[in-house]
N, C-alpha and C positions, 0 to 999 in steps of 0.2 A: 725406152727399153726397160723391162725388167728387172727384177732383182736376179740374182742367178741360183738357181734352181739346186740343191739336193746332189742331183745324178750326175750336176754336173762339177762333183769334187771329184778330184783326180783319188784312185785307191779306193771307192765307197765299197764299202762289203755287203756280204748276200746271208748275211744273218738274219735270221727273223724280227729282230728289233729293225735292222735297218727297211728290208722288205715290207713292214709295215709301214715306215715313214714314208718308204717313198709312195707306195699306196694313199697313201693319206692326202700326201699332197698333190698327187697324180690329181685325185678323183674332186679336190677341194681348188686346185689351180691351173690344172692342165700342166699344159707346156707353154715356156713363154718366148715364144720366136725361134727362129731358125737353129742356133746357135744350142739351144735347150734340148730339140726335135732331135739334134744331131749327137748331145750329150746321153739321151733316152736310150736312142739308138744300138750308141757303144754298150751303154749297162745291158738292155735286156738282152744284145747279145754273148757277153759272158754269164749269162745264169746258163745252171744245168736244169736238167730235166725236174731234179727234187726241188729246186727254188719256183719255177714255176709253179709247178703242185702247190708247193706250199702258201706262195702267193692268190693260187686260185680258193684257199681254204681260207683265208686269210678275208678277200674281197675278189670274189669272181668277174664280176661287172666289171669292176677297175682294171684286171690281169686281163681279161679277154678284150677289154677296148682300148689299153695299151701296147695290146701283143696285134691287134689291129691296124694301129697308126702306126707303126713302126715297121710293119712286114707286108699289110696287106690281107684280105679276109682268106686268101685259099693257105699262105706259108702258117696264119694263127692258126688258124683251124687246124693245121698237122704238126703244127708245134704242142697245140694242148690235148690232143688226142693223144699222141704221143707220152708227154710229160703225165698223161693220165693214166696212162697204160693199158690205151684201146686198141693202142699199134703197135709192134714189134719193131726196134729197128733192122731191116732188112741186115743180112752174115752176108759178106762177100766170099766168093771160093765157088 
């Protein structure tokens, strides 16, 4: 088994410092096992809309093949369309 992964510290923040790191190692190590996959998971889904963006300016390849393996090609796709602000999110009422 792996060392343990970055994302998978309890509390990691959505600062540009941090969101480069995990970029970093995202694109230099992957994920390493189940346990990791599921650590990924939790993080990108507390990012908001601006951290993604930011992450896609940051390393687009890496945010869009992480927002990939974590959601699947059709929920990234409307996640970074979104976060890009290609989509509006739908007003209920």
């Amino acid at each position: 088994m792996g060392e343990v992964q970055l994302w998978q510290a309890d509390g990691l923040g959505t600062d540009k410092e941090t969101l480069e790191k995990v970029l970093r190692i995202f694109r230099s190590d992957g994920v390493q096992g189940i346990e990791s996959q599921q650590a990924l998971n939790r993080y990108i889904q507390k990012l908001d809309d601006n951290c993604i963006r930011e992450m896609n300016w940051i390393d687009a390849e890496a945010t869009l093949q992480m927002l990939v393996d974590c959601y699947g090609v059709t929920v990234a796709f409307q996640k970074y369309v979104k976060a890009e602000g290609f989509i509006k999110q739908e007003k209920s009422g």
